[in-house]
C-alpha positions in Angstrom: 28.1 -28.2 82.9 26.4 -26.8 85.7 25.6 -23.5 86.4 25.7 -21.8 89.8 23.5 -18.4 89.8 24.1 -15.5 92.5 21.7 -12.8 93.8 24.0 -10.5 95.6 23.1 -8.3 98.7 25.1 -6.6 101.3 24.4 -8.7 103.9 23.9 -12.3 102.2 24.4 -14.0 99.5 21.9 -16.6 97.6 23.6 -19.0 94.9 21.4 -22.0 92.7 22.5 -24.5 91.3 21.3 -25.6 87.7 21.9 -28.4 85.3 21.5 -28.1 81.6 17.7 -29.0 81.7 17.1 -25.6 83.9 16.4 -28.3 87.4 17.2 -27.1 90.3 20.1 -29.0 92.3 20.7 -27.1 94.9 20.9 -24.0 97.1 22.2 -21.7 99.6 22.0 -18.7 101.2 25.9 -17.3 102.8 26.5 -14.9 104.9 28.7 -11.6 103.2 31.6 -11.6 105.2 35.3 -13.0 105.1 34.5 -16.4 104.8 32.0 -16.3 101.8 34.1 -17.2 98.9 35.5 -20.8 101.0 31.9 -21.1 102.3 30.0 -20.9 98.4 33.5 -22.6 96.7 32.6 -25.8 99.3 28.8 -25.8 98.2 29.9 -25.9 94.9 32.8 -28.9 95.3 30.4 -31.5 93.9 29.1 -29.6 91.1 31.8 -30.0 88.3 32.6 -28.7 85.8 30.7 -25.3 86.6 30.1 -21.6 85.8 29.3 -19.1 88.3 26.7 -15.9 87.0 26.7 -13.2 89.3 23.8 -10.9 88.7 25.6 -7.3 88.5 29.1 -8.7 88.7 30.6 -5.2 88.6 28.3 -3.6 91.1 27.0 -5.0 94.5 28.3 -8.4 93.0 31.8 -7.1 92.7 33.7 -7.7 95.7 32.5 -11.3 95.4 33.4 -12.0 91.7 36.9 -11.0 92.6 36.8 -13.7 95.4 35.9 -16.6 92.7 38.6 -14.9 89.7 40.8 -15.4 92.2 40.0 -19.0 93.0 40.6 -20.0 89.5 36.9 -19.5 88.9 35.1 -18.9 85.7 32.0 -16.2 86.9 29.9 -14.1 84.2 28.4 -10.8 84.6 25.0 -11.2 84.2 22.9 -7.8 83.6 20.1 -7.1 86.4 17.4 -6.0 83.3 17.9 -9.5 82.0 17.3 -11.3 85.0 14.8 -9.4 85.4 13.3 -10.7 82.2 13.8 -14.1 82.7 12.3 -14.1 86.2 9.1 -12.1 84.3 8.5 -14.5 82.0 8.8 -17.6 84.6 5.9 -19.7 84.0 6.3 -21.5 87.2 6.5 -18.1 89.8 7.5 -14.9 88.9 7.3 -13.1 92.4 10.1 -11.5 93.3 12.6 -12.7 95.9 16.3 -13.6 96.4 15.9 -17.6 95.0 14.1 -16.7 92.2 16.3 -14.0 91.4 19.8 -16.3 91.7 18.0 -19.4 89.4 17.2 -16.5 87.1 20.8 -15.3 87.0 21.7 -19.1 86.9 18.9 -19.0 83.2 20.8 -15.9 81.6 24.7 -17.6 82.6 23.3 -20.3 80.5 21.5 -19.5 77.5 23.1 -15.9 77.2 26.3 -16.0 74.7 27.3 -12.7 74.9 27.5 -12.4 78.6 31.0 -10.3 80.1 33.4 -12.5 81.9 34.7 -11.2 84.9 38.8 -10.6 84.5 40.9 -9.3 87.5 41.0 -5.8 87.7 43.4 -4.1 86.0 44.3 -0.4 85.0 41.1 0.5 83.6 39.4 -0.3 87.0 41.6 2.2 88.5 40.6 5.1 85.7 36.7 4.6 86.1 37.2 5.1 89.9 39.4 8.5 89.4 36.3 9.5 86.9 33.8 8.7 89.1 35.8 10.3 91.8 36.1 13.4 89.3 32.5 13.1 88.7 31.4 13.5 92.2 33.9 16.1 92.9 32.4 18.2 90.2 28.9 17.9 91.2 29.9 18.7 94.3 31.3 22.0 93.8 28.5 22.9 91.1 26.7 22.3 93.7 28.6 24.5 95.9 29.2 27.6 93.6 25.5 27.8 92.5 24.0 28.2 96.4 26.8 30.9 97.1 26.1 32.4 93.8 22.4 32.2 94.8 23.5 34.0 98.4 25.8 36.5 96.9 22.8 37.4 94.4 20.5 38.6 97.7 24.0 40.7 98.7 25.1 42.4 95.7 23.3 44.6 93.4 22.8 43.7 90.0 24.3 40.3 90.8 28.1 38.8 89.5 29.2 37.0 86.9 27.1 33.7 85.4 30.9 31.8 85.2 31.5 32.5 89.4 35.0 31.6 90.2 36.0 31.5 93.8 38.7 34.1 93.4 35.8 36.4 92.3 33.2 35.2 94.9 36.3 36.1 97.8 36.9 39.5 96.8 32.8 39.9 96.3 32.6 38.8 100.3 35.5 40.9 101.4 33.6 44.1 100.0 30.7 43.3 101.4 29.7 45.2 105.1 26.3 44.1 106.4 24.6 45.9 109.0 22.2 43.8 110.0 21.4 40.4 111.5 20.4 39.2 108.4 22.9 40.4 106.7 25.4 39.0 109.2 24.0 35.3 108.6 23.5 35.6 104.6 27.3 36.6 104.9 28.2 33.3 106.6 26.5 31.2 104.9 28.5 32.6 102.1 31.9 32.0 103.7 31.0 28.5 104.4 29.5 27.9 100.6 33.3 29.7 99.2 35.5 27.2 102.1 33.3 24.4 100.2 34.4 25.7 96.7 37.8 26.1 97.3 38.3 22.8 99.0 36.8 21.2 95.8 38.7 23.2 93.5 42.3 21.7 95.7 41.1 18.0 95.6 40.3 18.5 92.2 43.8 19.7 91.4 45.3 17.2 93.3 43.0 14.6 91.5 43.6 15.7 88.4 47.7 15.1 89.3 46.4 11.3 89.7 44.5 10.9 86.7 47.7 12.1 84.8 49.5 9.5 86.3 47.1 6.7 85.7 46.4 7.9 82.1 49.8 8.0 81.1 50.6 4.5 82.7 47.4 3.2 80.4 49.6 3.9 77.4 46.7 4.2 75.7 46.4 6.1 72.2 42.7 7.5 72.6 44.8 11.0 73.8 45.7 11.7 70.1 42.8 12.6 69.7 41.7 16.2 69.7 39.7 17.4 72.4 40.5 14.1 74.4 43.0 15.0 77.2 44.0 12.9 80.8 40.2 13.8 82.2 38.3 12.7 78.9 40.7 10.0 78.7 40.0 8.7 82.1 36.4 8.7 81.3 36.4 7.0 77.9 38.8 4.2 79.1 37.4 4.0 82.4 33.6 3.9 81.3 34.6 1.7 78.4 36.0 -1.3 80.4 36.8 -4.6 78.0 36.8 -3.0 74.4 36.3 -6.7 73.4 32.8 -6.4 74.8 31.9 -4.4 71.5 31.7 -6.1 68.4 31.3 -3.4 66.1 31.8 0.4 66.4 28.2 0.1 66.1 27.1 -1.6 68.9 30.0 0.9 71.3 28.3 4.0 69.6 24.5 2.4 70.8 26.1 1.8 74.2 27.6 5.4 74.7 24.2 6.7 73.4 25.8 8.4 70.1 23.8 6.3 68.0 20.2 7.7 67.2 17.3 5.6 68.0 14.6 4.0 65.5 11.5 6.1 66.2 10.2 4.7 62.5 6.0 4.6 62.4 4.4 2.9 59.4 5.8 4.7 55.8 7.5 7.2 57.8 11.2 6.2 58.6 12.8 8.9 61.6 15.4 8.8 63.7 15.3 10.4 67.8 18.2 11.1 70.4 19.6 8.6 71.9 18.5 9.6 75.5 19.6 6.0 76.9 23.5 4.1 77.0 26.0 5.4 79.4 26.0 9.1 80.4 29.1 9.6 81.0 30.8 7.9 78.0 28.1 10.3 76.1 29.7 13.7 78.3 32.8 12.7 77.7 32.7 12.3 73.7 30.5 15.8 74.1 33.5 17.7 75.2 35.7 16.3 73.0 33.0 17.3 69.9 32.7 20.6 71.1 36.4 21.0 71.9 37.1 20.6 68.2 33.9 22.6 67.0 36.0 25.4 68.9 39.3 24.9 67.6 40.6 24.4 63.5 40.1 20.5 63.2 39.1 18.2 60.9 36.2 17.8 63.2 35.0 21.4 62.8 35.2 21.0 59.1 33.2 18.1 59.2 30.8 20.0 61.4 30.5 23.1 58.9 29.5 20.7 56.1 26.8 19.4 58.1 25.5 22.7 58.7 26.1 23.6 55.3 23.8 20.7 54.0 20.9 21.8 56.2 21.3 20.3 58.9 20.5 22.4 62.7 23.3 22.8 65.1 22.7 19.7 67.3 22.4 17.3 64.4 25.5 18.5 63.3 27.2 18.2 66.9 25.4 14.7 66.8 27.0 13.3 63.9 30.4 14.6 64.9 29.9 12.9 67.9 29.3 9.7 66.6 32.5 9.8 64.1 34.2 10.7 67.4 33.0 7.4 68.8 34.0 5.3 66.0 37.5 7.1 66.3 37.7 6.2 70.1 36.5 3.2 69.0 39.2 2.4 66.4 42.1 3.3 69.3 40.6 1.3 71.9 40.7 -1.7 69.4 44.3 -1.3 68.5 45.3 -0.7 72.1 43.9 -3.9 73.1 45.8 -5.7 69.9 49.1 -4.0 70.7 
């Protein structure tokens, strides 16, 4: 079996070829454009049967994966901190350029068992790009609202609200009479901030129409949930990709950061946030907790007990997170079976 490494880049693409004794066979360096899959599939011809590992598959290495999928290919995802690793502890040369960095991707494709292999895109591809899309909307306007909130502050005595809407911040400006120059150019810069505003809050709607859509076409049971509605949804199934991925509900709470970390020392065993795994996983299983903290659930009740037993607020909210996790967890799993 031989295996064909890939260190991806925008303009070029450099692939190694590898037998089972880590030798180098061969390599190349392609150009990225329309004619890279037929140009790395014809450097490979005479190395059969192969794997391909494409270091970050479902990032910069994307596009290209696809390509070789598509070609009846079988390509692995192979993480850029692992890579990384191998190319660390090379013996031989560890600097750090684009052939070193494709044999290295080549080394993790073939001692690595537990490597993701790259499927066609399907549904779930579609949800993380409306979340991300939701994402960046969001910041966007958060963005937005606090510089006009921050204008409107230097305009208005004893300042507005904390939670500014744009209906709020329009009738605010349309009150406002300045007299001076100043005045004139604080006010807009304010109009411009609330136009910015508004036209995030209609793409969000309008978004928010699409995720709907794509949620409901998922089929997917993680919605009977409480607190998990189309835009968590989107973001848990989105973010979550290949449930399969996870062995345990164990090792999907470690990778959506509702699993403490071991911060143990000698005689003295401890526990400390998880402050690492995928953020937005993590925000998403946060609303959800303090959607049901809010509301009569069985989550709240669990919540109270914690609190009851001693423990602070966040501790609580930590460990109802995690049961949330193994919960989304659990539907995830029998989607994927069903």
């Amino acid at each position: 079996m031989f295996t064909i490494g890939i260190d991806p880049h925008k303009g070029s693409h450099v692939a190694a070829v590898l037998d089972e004794r880590e030798q180098l066979l061969g390599e190349v360096r392609v150009r990225a454009d329309r004619r890279q899959r037929e140009r790395l599939l014809c450097f490979a011809q005479p190395y059969t049967p192969r794997v391909w590992a494409i270091e970050g598959a479902r990032g910069l290495g994307a596009l290209l994966a696809q390509q070789l999928v598509a070609a009846g290919e079988t390509v692995l995802d192979v993480p850029v901190k692992l890579s990384t690793r191998v190319r660390l502890l090379d013996n031989g040369c560890a600097d750090k350029n684009d052939s070193h960095d494709a044999r290295s991707a080549a080394i993790v494709g073939m001692r690595h068992r537990n490597l993701g292999v790259v499927t066609f895109e399907t549904n779930t591809s579609v949800l993380r790009l409306l979340a991300k899309r939701h994402h960046d909307l969001t910041a966007r306007r958060t963005q937005a609202i606090c510089r006009l909130h921050a204008v409107l502050a230097m305009m208005t005595a004893g300042g507005l609200p904390r939670l500014l809407s744009a209906e709020r911040a329009g009738k605010e400006l349309a009150r406002i009479r300045p007299t001076d120059s100043v005045g004139h150019a604080r006010h807009l810069a304010a109009l411009e901030l609330l136009d910015e505003v508004r036209h995030a809050d209609a793409q969000l709607a309008t978004l928010r129409t699409r995720i709907v859509a794509a949620v409901a076409a998922a089929n997917s049971t993680v919605t009977a949930i409480h607190g998990v509605g189309p835009i968590v949804a989107a973001y848990l199934i989105g973010y979550t990709g290949d449930i399969a991925r996870f062995p345990t509900k164990g090792h999907y709470a470690r990778y959506n950061a509702t699993a403490p970390l071991n911060a143990s020392s000698g005689p003295n065993p401890r526990h400390r946030l998880n402050d690492r795994g995928n953020r937005q996983l993590n925000h998403a299983i946060h609303i959800a907790a303090v959607t049901q903290i809010g509301h009569d659930t069985p989550g709240r009740e669990y919540y109270q007990r914690k609190r009851a037993d001693g423990h602070s607020d966040n501790e609580a909210l930590r460990a109802l997170k995690r049961r949330i996790s193994d919960a989304v967890y659990a539907r995830l799993c029998a989607d994927a079976h069903r």
